[in-house]
N, CA, C and O atoms as CSV, one atom per row, in Angstrom:
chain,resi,resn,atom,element,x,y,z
A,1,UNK,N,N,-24.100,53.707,-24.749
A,1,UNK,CA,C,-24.966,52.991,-25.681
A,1,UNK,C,C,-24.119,52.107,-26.564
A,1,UNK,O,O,-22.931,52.342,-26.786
A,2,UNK,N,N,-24.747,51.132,-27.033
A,2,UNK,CA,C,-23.745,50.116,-27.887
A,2,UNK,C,C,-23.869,50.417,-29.027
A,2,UNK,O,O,-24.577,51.319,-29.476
A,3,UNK,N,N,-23.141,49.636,-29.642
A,3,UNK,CA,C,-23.240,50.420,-31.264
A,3,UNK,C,C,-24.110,49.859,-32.165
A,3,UNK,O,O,-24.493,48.690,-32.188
A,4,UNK,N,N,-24.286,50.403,-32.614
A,4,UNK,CA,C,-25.498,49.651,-33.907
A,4,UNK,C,C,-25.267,48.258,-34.430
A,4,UNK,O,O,-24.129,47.975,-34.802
A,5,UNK,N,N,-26.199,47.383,-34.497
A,5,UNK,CA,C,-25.773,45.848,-34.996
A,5,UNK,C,C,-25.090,45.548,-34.041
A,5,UNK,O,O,-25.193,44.342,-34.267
A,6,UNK,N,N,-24.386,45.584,-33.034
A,6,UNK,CA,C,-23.863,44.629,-31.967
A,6,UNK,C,C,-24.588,44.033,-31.004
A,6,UNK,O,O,-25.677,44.534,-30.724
A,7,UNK,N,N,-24.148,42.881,-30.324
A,7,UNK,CA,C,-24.709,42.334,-29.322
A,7,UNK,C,C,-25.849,42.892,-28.466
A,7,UNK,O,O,-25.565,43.963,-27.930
A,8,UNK,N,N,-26.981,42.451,-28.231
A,8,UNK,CA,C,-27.735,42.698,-27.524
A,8,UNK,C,C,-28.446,44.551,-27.739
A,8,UNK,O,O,-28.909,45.386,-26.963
A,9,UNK,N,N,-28.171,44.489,-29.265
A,9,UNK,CA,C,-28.709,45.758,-29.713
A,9,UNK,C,C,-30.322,45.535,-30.009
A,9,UNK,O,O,-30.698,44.494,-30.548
A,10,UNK,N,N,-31.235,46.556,-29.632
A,10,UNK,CA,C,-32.551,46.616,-29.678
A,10,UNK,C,C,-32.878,46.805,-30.888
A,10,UNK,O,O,-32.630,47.844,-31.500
A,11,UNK,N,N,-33.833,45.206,-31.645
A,11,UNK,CA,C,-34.146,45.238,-32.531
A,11,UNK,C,C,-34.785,46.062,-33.345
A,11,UNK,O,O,-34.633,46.057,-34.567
A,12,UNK,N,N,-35.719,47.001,-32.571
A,12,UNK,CA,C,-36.912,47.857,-32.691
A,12,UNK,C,C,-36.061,49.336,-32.556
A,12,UNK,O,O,-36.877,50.225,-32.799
A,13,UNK,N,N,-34.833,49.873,-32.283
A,13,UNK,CA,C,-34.016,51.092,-32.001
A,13,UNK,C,C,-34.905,52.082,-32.965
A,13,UNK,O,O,-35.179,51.467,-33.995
A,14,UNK,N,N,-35.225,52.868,-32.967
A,14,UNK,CA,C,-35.772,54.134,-33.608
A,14,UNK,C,C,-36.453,53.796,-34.815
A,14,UNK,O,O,-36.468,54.583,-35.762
A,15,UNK,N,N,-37.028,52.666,-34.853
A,15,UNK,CA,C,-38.135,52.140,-36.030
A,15,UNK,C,C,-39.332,51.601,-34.654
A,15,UNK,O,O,-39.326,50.853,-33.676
A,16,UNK,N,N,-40.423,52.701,-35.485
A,16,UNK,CA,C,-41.427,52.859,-35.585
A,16,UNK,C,C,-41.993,52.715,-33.487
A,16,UNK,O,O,-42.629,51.851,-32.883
A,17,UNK,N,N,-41.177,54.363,-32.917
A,17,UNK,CA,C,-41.060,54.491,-31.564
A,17,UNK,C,C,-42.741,54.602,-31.333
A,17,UNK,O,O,-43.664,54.816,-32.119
A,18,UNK,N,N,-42.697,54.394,-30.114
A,18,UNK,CA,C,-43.713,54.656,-29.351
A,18,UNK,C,C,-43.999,55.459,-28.375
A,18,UNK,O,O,-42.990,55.637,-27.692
A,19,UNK,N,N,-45.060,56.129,-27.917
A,19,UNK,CA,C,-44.653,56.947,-26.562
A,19,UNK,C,C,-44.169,56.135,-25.465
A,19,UNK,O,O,-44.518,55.013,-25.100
A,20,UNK,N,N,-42.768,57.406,-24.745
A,20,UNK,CA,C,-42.346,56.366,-23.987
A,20,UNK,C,C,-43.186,56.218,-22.520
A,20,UNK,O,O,-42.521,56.834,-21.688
A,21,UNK,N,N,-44.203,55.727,-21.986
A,21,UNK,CA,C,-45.129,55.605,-21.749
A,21,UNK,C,C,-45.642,54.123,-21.911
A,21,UNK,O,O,-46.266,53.426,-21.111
A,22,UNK,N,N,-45.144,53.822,-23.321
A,22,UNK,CA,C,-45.087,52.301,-23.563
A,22,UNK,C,C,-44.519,51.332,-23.824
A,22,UNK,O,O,-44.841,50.198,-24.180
A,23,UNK,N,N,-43.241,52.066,-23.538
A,23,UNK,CA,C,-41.841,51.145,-23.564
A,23,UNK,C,C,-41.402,50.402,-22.245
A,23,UNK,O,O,-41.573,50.812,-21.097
A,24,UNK,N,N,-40.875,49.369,-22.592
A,24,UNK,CA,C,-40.216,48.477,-21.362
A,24,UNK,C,C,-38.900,49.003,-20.944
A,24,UNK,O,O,-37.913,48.435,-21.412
A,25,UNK,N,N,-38.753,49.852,-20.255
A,25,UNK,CA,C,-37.172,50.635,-19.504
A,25,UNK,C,C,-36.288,49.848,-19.194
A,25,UNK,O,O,-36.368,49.208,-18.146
A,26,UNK,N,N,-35.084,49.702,-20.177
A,26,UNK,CA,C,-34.153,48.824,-19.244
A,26,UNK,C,C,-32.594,49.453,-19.775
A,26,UNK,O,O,-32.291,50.007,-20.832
A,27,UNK,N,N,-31.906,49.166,-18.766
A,27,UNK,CA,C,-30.192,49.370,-18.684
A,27,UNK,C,C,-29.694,47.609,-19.120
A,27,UNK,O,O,-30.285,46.569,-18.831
A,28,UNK,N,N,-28.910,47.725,-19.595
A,28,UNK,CA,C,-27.677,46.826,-20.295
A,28,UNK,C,C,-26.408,46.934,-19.173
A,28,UNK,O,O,-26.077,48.070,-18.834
A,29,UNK,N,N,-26.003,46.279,-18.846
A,29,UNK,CA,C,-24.674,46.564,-18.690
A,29,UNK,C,C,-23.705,45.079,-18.788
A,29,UNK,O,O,-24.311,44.038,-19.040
A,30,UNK,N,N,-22.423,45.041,-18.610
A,30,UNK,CA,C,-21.546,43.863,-18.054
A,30,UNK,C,C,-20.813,43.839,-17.141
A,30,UNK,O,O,-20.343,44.847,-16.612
A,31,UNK,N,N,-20.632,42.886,-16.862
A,31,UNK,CA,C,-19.861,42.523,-15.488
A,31,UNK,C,C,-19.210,41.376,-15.556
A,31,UNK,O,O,-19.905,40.415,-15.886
A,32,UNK,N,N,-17.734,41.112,-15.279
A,32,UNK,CA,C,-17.070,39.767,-15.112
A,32,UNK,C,C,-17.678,38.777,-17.047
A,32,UNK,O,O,-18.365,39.628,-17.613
A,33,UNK,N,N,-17.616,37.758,-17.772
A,33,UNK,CA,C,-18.325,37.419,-18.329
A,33,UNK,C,C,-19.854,37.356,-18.679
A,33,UNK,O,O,-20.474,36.535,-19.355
A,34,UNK,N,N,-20.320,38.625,-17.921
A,34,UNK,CA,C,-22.086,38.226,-18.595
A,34,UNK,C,C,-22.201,39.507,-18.753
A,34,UNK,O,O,-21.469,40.422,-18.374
A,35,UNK,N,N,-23.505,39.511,-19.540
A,35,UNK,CA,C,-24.394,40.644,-20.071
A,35,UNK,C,C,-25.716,40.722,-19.346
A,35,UNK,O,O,-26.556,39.868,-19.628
A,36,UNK,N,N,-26.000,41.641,-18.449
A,36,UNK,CA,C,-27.250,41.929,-17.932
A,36,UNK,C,C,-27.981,42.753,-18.178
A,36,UNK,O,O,-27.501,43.884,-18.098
A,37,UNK,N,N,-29.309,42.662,-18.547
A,37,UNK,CA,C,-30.439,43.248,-18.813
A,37,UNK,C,C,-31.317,43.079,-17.701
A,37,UNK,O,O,-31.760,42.008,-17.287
A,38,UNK,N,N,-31.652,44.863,-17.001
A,38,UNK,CA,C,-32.550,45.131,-16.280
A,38,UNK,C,C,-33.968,45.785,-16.944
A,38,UNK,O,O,-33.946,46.542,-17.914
A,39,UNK,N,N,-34.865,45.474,-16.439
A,39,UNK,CA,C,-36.291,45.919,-17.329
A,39,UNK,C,C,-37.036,46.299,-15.763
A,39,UNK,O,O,-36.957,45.741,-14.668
A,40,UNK,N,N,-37.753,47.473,-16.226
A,40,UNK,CA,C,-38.392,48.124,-14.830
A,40,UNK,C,C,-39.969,46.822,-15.673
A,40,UNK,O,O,-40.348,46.607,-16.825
A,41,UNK,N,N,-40.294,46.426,-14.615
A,41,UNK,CA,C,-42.075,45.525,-15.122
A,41,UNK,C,C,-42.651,46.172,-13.530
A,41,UNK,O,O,-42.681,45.419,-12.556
A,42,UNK,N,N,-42.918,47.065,-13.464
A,42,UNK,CA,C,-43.852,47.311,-11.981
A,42,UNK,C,C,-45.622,46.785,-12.614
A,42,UNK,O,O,-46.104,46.837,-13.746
A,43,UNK,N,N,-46.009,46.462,-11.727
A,43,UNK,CA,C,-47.478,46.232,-11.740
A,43,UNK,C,C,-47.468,44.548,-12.220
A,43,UNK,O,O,-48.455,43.871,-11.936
A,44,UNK,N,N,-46.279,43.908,-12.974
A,44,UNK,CA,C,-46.473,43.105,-13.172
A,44,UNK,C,C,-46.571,41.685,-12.321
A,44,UNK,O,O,-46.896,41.742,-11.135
A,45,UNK,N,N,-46.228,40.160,-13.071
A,45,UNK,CA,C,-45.859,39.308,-11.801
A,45,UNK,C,C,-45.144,38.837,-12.615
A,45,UNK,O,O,-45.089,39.330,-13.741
A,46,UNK,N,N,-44.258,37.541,-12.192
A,46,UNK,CA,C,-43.827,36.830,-13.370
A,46,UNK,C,C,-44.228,36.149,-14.233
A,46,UNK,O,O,-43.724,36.090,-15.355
A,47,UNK,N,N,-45.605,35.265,-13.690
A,47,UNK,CA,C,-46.495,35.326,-14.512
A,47,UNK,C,C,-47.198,35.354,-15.932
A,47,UNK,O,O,-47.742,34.512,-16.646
A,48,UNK,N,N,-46.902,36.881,-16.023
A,48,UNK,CA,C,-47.494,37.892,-16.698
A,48,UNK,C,C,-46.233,37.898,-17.923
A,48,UNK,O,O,-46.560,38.214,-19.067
A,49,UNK,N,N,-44.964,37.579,-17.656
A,49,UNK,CA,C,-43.671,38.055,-18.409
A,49,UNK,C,C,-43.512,36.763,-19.019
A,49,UNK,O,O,-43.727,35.717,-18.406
A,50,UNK,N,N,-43.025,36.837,-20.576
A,50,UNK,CA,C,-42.580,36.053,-20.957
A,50,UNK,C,C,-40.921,36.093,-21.602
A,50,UNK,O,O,-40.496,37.208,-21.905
A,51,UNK,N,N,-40.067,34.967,-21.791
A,51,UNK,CA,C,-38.752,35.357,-21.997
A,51,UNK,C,C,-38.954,34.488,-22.969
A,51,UNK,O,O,-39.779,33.580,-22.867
A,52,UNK,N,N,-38.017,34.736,-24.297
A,52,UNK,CA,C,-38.116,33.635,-25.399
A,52,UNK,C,C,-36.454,33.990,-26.381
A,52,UNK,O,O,-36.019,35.117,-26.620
A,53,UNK,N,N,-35.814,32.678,-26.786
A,53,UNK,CA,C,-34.690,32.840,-27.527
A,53,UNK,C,C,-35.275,32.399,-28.760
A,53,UNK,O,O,-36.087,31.479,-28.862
A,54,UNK,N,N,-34.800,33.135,-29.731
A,54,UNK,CA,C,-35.094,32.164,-31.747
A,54,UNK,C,C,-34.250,32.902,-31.996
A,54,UNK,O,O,-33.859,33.891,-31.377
A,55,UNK,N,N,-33.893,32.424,-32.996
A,55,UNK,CA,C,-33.085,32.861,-34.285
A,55,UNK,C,C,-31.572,33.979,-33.655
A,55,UNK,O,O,-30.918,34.767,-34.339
A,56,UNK,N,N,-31.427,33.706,-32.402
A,56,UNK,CA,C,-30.301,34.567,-31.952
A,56,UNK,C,C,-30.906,36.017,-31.532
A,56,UNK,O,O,-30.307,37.090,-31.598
A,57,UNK,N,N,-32.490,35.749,-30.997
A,57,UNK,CA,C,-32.737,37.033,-31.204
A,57,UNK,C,C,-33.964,37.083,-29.364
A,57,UNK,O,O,-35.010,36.452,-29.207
A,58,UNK,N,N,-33.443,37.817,-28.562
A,58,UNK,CA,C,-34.034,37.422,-26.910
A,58,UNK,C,C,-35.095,38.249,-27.109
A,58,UNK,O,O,-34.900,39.364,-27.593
A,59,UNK,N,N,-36.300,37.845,-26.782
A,59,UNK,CA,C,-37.555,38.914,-26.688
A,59,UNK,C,C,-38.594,38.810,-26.092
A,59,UNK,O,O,-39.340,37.853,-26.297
A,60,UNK,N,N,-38.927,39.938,-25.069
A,60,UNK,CA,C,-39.427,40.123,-23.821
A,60,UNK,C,C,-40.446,40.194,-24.027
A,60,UNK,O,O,-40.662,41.173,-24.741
A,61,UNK,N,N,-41.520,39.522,-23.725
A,61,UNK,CA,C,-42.686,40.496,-23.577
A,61,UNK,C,C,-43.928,40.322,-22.467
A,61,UNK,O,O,-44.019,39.126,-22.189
A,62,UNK,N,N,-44.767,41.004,-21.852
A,62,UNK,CA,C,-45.316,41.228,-20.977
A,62,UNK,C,C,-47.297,41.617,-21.304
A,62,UNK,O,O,-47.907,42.405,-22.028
A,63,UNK,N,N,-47.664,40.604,-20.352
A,63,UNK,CA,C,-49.128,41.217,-21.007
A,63,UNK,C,C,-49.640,41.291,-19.457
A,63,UNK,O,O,-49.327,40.469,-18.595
A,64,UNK,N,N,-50.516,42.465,-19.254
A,64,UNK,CA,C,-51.222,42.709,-18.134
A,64,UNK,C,C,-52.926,42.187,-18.426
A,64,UNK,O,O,-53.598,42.873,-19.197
A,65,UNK,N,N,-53.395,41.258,-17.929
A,65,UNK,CA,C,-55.015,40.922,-18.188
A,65,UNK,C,C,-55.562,41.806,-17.394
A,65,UNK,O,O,-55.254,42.124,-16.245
A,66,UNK,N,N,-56.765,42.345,-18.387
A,66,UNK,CA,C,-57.714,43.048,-17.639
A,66,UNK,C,C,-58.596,42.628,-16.305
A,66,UNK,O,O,-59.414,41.712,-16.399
A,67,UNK,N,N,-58.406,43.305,-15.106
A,67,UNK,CA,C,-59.544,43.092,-13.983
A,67,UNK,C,C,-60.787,43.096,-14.278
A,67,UNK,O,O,-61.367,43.765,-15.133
A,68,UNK,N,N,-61.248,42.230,-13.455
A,68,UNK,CA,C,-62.824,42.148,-13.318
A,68,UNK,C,C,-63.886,43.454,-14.210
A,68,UNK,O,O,-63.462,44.549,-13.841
A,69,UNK,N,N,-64.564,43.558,-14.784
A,69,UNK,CA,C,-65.215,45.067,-14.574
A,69,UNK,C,C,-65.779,45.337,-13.417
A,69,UNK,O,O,-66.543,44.638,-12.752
A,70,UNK,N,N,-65.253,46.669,-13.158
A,70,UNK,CA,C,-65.740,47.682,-12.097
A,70,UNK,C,C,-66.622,48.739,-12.966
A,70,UNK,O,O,-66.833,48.890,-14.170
A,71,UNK,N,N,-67.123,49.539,-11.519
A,71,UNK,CA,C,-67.461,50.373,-11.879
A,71,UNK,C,C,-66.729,52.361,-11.764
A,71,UNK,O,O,-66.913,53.355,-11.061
A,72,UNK,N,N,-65.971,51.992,-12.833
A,72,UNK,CA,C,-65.473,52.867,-12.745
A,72,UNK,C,C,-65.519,54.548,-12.447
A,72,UNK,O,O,-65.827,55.211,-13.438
A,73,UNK,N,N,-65.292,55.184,-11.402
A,73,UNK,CA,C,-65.237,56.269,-11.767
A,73,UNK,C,C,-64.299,57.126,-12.413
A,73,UNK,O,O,-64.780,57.881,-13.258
A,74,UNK,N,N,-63.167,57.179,-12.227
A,74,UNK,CA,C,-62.124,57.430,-12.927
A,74,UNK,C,C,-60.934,55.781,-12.823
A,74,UNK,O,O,-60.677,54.898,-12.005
A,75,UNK,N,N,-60.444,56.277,-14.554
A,75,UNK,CA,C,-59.252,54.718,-14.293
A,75,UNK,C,C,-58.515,55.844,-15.318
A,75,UNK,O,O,-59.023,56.606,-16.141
A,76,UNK,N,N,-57.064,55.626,-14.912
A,76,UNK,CA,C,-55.831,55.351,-15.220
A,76,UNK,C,C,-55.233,54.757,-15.703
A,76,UNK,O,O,-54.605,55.108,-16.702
A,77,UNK,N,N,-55.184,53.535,-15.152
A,77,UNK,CA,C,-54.183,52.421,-15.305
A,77,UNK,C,C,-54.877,52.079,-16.454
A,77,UNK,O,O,-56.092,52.036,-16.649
A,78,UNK,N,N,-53.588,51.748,-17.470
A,78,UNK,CA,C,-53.736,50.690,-18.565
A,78,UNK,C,C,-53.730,49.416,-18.394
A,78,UNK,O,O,-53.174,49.099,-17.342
A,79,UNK,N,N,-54.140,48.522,-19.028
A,79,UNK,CA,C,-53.479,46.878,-19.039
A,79,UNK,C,C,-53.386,46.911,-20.339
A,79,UNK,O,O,-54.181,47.511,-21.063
A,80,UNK,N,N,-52.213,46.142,-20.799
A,80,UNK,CA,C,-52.026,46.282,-21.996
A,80,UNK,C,C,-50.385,45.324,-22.307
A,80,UNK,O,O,-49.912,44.554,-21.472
A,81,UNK,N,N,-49.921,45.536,-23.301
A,81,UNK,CA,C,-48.614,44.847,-23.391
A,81,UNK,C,C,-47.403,45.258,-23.839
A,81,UNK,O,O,-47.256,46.330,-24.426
A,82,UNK,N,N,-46.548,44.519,-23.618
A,82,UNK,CA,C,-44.906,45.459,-23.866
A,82,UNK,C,C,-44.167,44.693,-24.755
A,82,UNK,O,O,-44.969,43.844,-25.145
A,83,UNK,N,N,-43.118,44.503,-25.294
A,83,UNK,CA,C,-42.575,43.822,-25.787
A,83,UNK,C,C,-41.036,44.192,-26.686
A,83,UNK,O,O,-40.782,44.808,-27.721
A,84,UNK,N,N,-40.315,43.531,-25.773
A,84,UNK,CA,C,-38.714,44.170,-26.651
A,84,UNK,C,C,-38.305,43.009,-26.790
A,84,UNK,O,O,-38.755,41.923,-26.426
A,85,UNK,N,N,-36.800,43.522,-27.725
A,85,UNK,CA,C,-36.123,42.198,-28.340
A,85,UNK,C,C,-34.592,42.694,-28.701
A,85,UNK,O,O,-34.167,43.677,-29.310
A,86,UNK,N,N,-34.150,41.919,-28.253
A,86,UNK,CA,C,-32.786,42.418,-28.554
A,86,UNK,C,C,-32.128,40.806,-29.437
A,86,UNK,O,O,-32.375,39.601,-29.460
A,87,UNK,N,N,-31.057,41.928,-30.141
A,87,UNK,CA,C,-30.036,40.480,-30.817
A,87,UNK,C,C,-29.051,40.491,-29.729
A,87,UNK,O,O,-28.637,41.303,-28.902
A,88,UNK,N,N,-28.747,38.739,-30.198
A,88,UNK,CA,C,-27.876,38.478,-28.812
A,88,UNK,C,C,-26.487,38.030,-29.636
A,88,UNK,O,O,-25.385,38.321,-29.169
A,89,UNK,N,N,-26.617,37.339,-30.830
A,89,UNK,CA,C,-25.416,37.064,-31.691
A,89,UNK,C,C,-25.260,35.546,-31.027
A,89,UNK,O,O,-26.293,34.988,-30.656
A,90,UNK,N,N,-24.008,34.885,-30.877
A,90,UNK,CA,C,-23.966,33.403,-30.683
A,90,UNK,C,C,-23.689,33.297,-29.391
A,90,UNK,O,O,-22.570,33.684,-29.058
A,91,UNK,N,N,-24.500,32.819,-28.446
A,91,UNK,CA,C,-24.506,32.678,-26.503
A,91,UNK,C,C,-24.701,31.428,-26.751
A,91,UNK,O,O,-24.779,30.852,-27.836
A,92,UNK,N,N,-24.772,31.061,-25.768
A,92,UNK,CA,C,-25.364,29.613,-25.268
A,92,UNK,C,C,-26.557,29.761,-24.453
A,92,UNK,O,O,-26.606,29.896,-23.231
A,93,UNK,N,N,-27.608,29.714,-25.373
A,93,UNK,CA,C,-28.429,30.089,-25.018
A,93,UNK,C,C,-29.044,29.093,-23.636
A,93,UNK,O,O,-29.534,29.757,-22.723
A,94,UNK,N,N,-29.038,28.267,-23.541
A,94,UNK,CA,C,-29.350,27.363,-22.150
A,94,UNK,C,C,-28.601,28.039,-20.880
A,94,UNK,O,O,-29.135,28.067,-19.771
A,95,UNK,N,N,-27.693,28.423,-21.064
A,95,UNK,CA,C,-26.983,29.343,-19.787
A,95,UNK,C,C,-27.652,30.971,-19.372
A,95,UNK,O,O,-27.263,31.629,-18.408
A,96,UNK,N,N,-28.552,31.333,-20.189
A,96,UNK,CA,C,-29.622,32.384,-19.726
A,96,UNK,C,C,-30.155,32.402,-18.539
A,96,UNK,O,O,-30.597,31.378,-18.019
A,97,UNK,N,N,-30.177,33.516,-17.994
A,97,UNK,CA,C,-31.235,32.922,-16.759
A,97,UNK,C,C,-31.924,34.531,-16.204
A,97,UNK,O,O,-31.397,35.629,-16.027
A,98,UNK,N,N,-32.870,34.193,-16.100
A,98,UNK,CA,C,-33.614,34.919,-15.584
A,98,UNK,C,C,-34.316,34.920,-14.045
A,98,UNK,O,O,-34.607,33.900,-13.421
A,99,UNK,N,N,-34.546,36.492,-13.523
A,99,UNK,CA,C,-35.145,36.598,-11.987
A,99,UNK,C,C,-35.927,37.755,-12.119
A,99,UNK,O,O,-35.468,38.725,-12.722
A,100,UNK,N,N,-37.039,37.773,-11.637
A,100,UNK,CA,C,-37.835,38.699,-10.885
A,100,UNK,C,C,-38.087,39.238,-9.290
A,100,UNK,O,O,-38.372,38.442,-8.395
A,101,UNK,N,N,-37.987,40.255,-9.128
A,101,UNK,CA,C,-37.720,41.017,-7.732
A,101,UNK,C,C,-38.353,42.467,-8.086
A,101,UNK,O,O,-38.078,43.179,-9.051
A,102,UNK,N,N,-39.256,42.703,-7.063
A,102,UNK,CA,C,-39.618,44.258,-7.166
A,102,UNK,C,C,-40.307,44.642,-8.046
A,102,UNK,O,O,-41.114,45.514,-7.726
A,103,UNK,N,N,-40.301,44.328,-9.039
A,103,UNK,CA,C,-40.839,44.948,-10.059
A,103,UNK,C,C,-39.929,45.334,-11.384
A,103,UNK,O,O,-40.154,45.991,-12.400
A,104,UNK,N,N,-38.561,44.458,-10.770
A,104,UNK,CA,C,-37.430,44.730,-12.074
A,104,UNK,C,C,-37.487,43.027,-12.701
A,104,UNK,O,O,-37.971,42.027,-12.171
A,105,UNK,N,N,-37.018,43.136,-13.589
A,105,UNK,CA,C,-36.849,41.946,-14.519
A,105,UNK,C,C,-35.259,41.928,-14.809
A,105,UNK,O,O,-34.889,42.970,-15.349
A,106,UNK,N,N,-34.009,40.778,-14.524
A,106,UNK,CA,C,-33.166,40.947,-14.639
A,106,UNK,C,C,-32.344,39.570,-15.271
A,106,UNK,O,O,-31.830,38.619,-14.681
A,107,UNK,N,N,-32.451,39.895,-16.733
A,107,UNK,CA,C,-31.653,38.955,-17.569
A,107,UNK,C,C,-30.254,38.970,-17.326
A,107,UNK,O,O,-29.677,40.045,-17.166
A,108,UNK,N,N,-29.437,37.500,-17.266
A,108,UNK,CA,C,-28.051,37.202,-17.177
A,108,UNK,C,C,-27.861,36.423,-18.599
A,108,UNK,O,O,-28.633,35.567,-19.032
A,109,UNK,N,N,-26.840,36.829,-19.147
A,109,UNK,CA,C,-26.719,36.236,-20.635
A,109,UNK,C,C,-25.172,36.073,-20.552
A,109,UNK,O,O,-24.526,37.072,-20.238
A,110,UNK,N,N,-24.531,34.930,-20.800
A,110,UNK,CA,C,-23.008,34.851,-20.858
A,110,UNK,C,C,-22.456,35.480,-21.963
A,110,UNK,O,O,-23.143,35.333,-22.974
A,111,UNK,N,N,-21.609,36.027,-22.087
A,111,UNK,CA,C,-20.695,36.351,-23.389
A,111,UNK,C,C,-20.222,35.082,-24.014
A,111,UNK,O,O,-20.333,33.893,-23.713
A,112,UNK,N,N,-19.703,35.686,-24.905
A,112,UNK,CA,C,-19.664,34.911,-26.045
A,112,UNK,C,C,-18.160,35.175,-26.265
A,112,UNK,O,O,-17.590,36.126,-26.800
A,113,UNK,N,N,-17.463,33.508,-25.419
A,113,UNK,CA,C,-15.767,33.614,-25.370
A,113,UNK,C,C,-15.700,33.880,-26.950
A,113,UNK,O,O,-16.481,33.452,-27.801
A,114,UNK,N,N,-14.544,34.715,-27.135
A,114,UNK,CA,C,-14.043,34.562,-28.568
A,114,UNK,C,C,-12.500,33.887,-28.881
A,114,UNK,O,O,-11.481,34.039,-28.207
A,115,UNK,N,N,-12.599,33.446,-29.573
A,115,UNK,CA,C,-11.233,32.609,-29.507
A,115,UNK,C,C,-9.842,33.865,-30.089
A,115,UNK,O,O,-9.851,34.699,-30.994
A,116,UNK,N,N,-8.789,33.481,-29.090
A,116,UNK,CA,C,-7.925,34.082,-29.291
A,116,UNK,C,C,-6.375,33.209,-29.795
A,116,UNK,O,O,-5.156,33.373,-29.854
A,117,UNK,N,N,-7.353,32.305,-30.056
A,117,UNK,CA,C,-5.904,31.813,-30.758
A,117,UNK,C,C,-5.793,32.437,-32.225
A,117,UNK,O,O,-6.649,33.263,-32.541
A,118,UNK,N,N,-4.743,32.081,-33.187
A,118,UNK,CA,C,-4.402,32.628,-34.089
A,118,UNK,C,C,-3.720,31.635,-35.231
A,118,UNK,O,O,-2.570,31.202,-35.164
A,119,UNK,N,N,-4.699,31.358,-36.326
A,119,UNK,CA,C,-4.394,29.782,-36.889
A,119,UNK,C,C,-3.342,30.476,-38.374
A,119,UNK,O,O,-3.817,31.426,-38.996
A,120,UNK,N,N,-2.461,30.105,-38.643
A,120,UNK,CA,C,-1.534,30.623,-40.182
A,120,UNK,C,C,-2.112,29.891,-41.149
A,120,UNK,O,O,-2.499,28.810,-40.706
A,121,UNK,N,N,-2.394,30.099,-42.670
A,121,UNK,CA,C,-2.624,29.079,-43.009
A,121,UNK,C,C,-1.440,29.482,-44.566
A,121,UNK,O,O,-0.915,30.504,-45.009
A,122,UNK,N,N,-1.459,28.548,-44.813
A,122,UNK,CA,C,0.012,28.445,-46.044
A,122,UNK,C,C,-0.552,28.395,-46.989
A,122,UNK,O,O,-1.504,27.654,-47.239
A,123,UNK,N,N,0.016,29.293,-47.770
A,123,UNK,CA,C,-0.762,29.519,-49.198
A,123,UNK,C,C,0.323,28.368,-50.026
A,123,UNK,O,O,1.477,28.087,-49.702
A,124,UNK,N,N,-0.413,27.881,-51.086
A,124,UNK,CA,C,0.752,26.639,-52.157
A,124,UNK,C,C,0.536,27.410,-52.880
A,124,UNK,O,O,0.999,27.335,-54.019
């Protein structure tokens, strides 16, 4: 797990949980320069998903429209909506990219080179 306040930390982390039941499931990980975010969306399409950057801050969210009315005898299934958000800190955000497959949702987010040079500065 990442640490609190860092990159691509979940805005919503243990304020004001929900059953998980109604959470959007996803793994983080990195690889080579990027940050990937997997999100399980079964039932969904792409469609249905929306991806949005502001304020340094990526946030997912998903709405299922209700079918036709039937006549139900028993229902289950919800339609309803999801929605996470993570901080991303300073990316470039145009280099994002997103894919859908299966029923996973899988954000690519570049890191964020940090400069390693090392400037002196002279005190008078």
């Amino acid at each position: 797990m990442l640490p609190r306040n860092y990159y691509l930390d979940d805005l919503f982390n243990n304020l004001l949980e929900k059953n998980d039941t109604t959470k959007m499931k996803c793994d983080i990980y990195e690889q080579d320069d990027h940050f990937f975010i997997e999100i399980d969306a079964p039932g969904f399409t792409k469609e249905d998903i929306q991806i949005e950057v502001k304020d340094s801050y990526l946030t997912i969210s998903a709405v299922k429209k209700e079918e036709e009315e039937k006549n139900y005898i028993r229902r289950e299934r919800n339609y309803t909506s999801f929605e996470r958000s993570f901080s991303l800190g300073n990316v470039k955000e145009e280099e994002i990219t997103a894919t859908f497959k299966e029923g996973i949702l899988t954000i690519k987010i570049p890191k964020n080179v940090e400069s390693t040079h090392v400037k002196k500065i002279e005190i008078l």
